[in-house]
N, C-alpha and C positions, 0 to 999 in steps of 0.2 A: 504494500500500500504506500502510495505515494500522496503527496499533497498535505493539506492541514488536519485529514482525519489519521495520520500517519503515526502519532503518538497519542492516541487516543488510550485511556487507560484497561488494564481489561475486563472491565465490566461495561464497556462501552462499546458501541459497533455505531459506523455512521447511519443506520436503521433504527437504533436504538437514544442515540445521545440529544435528541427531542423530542421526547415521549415525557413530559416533565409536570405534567396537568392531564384533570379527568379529561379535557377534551382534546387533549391530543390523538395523532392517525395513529390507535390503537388497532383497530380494524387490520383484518388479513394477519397479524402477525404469528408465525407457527411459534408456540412456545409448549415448551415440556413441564410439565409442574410434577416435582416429587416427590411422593405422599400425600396418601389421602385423609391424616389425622384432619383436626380443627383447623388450624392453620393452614395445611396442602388444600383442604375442601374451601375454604375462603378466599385462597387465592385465585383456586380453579373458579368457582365459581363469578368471581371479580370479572376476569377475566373474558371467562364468556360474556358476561353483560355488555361489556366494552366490544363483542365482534373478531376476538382474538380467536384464532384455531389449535382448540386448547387437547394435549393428549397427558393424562394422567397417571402417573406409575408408583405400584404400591407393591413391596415384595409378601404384604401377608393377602391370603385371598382367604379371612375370616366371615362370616357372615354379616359384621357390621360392617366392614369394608366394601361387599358388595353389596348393601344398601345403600352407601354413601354413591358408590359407582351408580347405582341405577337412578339416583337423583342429578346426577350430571349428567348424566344420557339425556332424561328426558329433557333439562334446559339447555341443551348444546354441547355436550363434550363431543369432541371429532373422536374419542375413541380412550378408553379407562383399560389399563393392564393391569391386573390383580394376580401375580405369584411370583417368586424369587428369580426365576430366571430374567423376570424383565427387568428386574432393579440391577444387572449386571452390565449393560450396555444401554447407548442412548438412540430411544427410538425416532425413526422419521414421524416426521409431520405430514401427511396429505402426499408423501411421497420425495419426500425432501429434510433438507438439514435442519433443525430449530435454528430460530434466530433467539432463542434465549431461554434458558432450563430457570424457573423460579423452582426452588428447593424448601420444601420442611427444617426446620431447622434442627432435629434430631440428627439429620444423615450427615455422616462423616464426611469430611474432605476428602477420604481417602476413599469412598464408596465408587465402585468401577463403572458406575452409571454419569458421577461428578467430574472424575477423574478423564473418562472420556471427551465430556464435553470441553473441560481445560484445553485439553489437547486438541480440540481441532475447531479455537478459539471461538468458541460461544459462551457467552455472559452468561454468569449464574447468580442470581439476587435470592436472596429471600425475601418474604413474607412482608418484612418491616423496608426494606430498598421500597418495594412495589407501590407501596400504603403513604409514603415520602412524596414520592412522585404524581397521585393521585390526589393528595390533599388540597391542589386547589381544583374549582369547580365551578361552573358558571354559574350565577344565583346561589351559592351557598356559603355560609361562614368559614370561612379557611380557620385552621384549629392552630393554635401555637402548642409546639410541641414543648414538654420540660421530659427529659428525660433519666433514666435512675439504673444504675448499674451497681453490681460489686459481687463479692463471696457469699454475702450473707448481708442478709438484713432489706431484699432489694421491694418484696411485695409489701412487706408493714410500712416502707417508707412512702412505698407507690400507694398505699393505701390514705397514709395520712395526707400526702399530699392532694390527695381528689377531696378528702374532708376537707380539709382547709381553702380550699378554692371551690367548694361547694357553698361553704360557709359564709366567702365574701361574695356570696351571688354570680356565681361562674355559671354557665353552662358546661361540666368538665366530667371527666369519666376519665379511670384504667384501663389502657388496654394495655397491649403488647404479651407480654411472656404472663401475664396474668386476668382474669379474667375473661373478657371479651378479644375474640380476636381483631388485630388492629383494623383489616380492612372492612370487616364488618363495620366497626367506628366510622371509619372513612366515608362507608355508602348510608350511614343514617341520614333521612331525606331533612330531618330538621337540623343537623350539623352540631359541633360541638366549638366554644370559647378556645379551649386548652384541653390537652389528654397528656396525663399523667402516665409516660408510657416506659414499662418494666422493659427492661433489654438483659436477655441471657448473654454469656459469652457466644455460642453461636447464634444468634441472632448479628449479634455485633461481626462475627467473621464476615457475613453475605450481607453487610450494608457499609455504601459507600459515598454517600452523598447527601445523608441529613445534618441539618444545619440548625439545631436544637434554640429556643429561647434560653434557654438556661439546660444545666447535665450535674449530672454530679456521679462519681464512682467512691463510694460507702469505705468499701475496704477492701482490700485484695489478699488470697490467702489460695498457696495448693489446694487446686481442686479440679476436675475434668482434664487435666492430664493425659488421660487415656485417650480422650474426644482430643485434643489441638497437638500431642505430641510431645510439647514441653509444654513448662510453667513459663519459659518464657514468652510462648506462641498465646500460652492463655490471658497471663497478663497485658500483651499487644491490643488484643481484642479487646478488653476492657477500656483498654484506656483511648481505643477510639470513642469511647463517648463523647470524647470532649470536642473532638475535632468540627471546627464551623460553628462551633458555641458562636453568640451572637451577646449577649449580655453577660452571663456570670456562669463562671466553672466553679461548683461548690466544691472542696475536698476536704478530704479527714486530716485535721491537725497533727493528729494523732495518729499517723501514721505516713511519714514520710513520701512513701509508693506513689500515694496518691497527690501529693502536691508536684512531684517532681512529672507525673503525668501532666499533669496544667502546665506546667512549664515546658514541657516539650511538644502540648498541643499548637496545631495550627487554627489558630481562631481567627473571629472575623472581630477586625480592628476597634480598640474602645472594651473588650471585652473584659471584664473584671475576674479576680483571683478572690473570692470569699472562702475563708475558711471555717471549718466545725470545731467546737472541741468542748468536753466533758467537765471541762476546769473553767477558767477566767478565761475569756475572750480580751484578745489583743483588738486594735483596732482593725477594720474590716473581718470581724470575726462574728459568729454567733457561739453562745456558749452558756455556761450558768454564773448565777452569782448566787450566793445561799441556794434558796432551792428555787431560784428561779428559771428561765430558760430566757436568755436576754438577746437583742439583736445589738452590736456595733458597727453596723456594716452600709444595711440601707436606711438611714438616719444623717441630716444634713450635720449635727452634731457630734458625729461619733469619735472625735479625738478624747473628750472627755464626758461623754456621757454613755448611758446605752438604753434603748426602749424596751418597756417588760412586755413579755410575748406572752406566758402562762407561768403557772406553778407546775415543778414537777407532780404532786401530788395529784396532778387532773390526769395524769397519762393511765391510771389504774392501781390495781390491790398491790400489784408485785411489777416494780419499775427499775428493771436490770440499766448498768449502763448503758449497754449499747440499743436497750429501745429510748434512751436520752438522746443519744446521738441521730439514732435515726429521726426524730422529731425535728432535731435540729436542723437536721437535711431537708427535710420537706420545708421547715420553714424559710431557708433559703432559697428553694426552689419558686417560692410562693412569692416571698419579699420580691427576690428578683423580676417575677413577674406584677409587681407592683401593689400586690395587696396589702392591704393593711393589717398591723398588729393584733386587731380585735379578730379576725379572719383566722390567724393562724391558732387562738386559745381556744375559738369558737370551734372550728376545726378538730381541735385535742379531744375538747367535751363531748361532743359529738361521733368520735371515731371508734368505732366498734371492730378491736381487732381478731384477724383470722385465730381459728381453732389451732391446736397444734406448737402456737409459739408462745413459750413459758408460760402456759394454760395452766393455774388453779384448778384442782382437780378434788382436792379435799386439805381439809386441816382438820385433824382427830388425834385424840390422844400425842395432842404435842409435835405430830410428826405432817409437814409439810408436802403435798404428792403434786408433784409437778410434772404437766405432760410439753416437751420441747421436740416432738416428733421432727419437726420442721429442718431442727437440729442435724445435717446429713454430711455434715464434715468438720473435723476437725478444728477448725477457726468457732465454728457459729457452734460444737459444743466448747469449747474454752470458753467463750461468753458468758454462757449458762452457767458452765461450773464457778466461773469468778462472782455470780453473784450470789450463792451459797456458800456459810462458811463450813458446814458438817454435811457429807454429803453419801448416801449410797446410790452411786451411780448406777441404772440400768442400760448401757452399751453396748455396741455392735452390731454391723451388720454389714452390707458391702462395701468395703472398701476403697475403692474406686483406685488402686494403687498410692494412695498417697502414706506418708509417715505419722506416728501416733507417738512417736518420740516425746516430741519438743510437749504436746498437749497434756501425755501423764508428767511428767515433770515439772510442769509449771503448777499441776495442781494436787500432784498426789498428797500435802501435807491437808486435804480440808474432806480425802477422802476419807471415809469409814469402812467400805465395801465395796465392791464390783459385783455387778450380776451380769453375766455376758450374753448378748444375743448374737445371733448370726450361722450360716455354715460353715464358715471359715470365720474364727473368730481366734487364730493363730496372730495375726499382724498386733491386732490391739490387746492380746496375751504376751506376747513376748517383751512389746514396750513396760507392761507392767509389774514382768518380772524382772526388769532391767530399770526401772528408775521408781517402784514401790513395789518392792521386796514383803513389806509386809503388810501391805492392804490383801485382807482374807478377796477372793476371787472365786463366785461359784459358776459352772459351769454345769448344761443340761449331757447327762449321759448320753440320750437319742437322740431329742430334738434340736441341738444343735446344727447335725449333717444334714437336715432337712429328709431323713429316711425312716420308717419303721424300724419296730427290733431286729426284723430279721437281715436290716444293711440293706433292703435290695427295694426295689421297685421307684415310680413316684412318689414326691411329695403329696400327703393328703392337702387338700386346698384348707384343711383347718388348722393344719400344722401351728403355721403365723399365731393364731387366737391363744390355740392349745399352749403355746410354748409361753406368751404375754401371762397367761396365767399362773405357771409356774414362776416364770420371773415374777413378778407381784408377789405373790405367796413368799418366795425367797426375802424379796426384800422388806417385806414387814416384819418377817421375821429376825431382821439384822439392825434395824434401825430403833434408833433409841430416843426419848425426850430429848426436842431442839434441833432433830436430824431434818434435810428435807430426801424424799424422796427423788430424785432426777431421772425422768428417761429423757437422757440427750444424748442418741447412738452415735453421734460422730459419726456417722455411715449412712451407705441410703439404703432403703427397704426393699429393693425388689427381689431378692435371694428368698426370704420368706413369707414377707407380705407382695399386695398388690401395689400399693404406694403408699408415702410415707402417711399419709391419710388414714389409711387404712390400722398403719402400726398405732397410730395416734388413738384410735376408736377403739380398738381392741386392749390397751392400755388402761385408758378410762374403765373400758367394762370390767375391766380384771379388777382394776382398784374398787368396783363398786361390790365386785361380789367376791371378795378376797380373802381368804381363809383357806384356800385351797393347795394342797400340800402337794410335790412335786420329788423325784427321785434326782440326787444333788450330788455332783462330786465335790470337794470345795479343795481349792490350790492355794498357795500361801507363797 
């Protein structure tokens, strides 16, 4: 290629690089969409509306997959592939090459369907590029984006933040990695002010061109690994959040990663550096003073004074640091966007958060049960554990390759006991035998391996419940006055349960009906 489309970047094709509005010549263009989850289904869908000649590939051909298949058929899909061999290579369009594969954001980079189209240079966006591009629209409200990335902590932030601009009379809503999918947002006929919108690390890998009101990335910490290759590849991701910020890149004071991100972002000019922190706010800082959550940032005053936002004590019963910090996130996110201080407390009062994250489950006989399902890697349990000082932890479960080193070490002196979940529950065993020697450690004789007595066959589907119940049972019976309870596996669920949701629910139920004795080896 020669001429001015010659360094086009590559998720651009001169077919593709004004397509930047709903009304753009969407029409005729062959595109491949991968996966038919939520996400893969919205965007397929999307796309038909717009006239695109849309073929869809999904490698499970389950029965809810070809439901979703037979509702694209009937509103225009040129043609739905449901079984593993098609997710191996990248299918023609109407008899020809795509001009652009939009991807689920599940599917690895390295999937031979992605991989293909790299190589014989066709654009691959995902879900959140496409939803970017579509935001504006003739006769309708273009939405300012604020967007919300990190390890941990990214939907309670996303969550308060749509409180708090609900609260100052926004028209605004969650999407992206939480909630509603984004383009569904995009095609509502009455339109949204602002969308508070959650970004995974892959979501962040296949977007390349949003240009946020305001970003922020919470915190960064090993994790998906396995999905980007390195920690360094995962970290990359994140911190494009910031890129094309337009007003203020919010980051953690408190954690270096994420300012040196702002600093290496490429923003749009004027754009400001606010930061978070748990302590005293510097100036352009949000932060606490007693127990308040104070702004110094968006305030014409702020060398010597700062504006009260809320009391911590409105956030709820049990208000760990880091759901301080996250508040303080949103309320950046929000000030940036211009609201007023009574919006962000309003906001607080009003925010109802998800099941699962440091969930109050019971307080009986002294002992505190706390459910932190949400909890699925190592950074977001150290959170949990640091806001506990006696703790019998309930742990384990997949993995995801990362180290459990640094997490028993920083906190084995506040432990009491370990109760272990998972099939493989060797990684977060061995760290514990290596930096808390003597925290007692019970593990399930069978239901560990995810197998019956006899070693052999499938996992029963109750397995997950059955096993919740012995853990409980174990740990009521280890915990003593002043202890709390913790399930924060540091892992994610799907080795036993269906999703962390699921671990979370069957937790609760154990704890509700708990007296139930279970066969125990215990390690020391």
């Amino acid at each position: 290629m020669s001429g001015p489309d010659a360094a086009l970047p590559h998720w651009e094709t001169p077919r593709l690089k004004d397509l930047t509005t709903w009304d753009s010549a969407w029409a005729g263009l062959r595109v491949v969409v991968a996966g038919i989850g939520a996400s893969g289904f919205s965007a397929a869908d999307t796309l038909i509306e717009l006239g695109a000649v849309v073929v869809v590939v999904d490698g499970g051909a389950t029965a809810a997959n070809e439901a979703k298949a037979d509702t694209l058929r009937i509103v225009g899909a040129h043609e739905v592939l449901l079984g593993a061999e098609y997710a191996e290579r990248l299918p023609l369009v109407d008899g020809v090459q795509a001009d652009l594969v939009v991807t689920s954001p599940g599917w690895r980079p390295t999937q031979p369907l992605l991989t293909e189209a790299a190589a014989a240079g066709v654009p691959v966006w995902g879900d959140v590029e496409l939803a970017w591009r579509l935001r504006e629209r003739a006769g309708r409200t273009t939405p300012e984006w604020l967007t919300i990335t990190g390890t941990n902590g990214k939907t309670t932030t996303v969550g308060l933040t749509e409180s708090m601009l609900i609260a100052g009379g926004k028209r605004a809503i969650a999407a992206g990695n939480v909630g509603t999918p984004i383009l569904d947002v995009i095609r509502d006929p009455q339109g949204f002010e602002f969308l508070a919108v959650e970004l995974s690390s892959f979501q962040l890998h296949w977007s390349y061109s949003l240009s946020p009101l305001a970003s922020v990335c919470l915190n960064i910490a090993e994790d998906h690994v396995d999905w980007h290759g390195s920690y360094e590849a995962y970290a990359a991701a994140k911190a494009s959040v910031y890129e094309r910020t337009r007003i203020a890149c919010i980051y953690n004071v408190e954690q270096r990663e994420t300012e040196a991100m702002v600093e290496e972002a490429e923003v749009v000019e004027g754009c400001r550096a606010v930061g978070f922190t748990t302590g005293m706010p510097s100036v352009s800082m949000l932060g606490v003073v007693e127990d308040l959550l104070v702004d110094r940032a968006f305030i014409e005053q702020r060398k010597d004074s700062a504006a009260e936002l809320a009391a911590i004590g409105e956030l709820g019963e049990v208000v760990p640091r880091h759901l301080v910090a996250n508040a303080l996130a949103a309320a950046g996110l929000v000030r940036a966007a211009g609201l007023p201080a009574a919006a962000v407390r309003d906001g607080i009062r009003s925010f109802q958060p998800g099941e699962h994250r440091i969930q109050v489950v019971t307080n009986e006989a002294g002992v505190l049960w706390i459910n932190d399902s949400k909890a699925t890697n190592p950074h977001a349990a150290s959170a949990s554990l640091a806001s506990f000082q006696s703790v019998v932890w309930i742990a384990g479960g997949l993995s995801k390759g990362v180290s459990y080193d640094a997490l028993v070490q920083d906190h084995a002196g506040r432990l009491r006991a370990v109760v272990l979940l998972g099939e493989d529950p060797a990684p977060l065993l061995d760290a514990l035998r290596r930096h808390a020697p003597d925290v007692p450690v019970s593990l399930h004789l069978n239901l560990h391996t995810g197998h019956g007595d006899d070693g052999g066959g499938s996992p029963d589907p109750t397995t997950g419940d059955a096993l919740m119940q012995w853990a409980v049972a174990e740990a009521a019976g280890l915990a003593r006055d002043g202890d709390t309870v913790l399930m924060a596996p540091a892992a994610a669920s799907m080795d036993q349960f269906s999703s962390y949701a699921h671990r979370g629910t069957a937790f609760m139920a154990a704890v509700e009906a708990r007296g139930l004795q279970g066969t125990t080896a215990k390690e020391s």
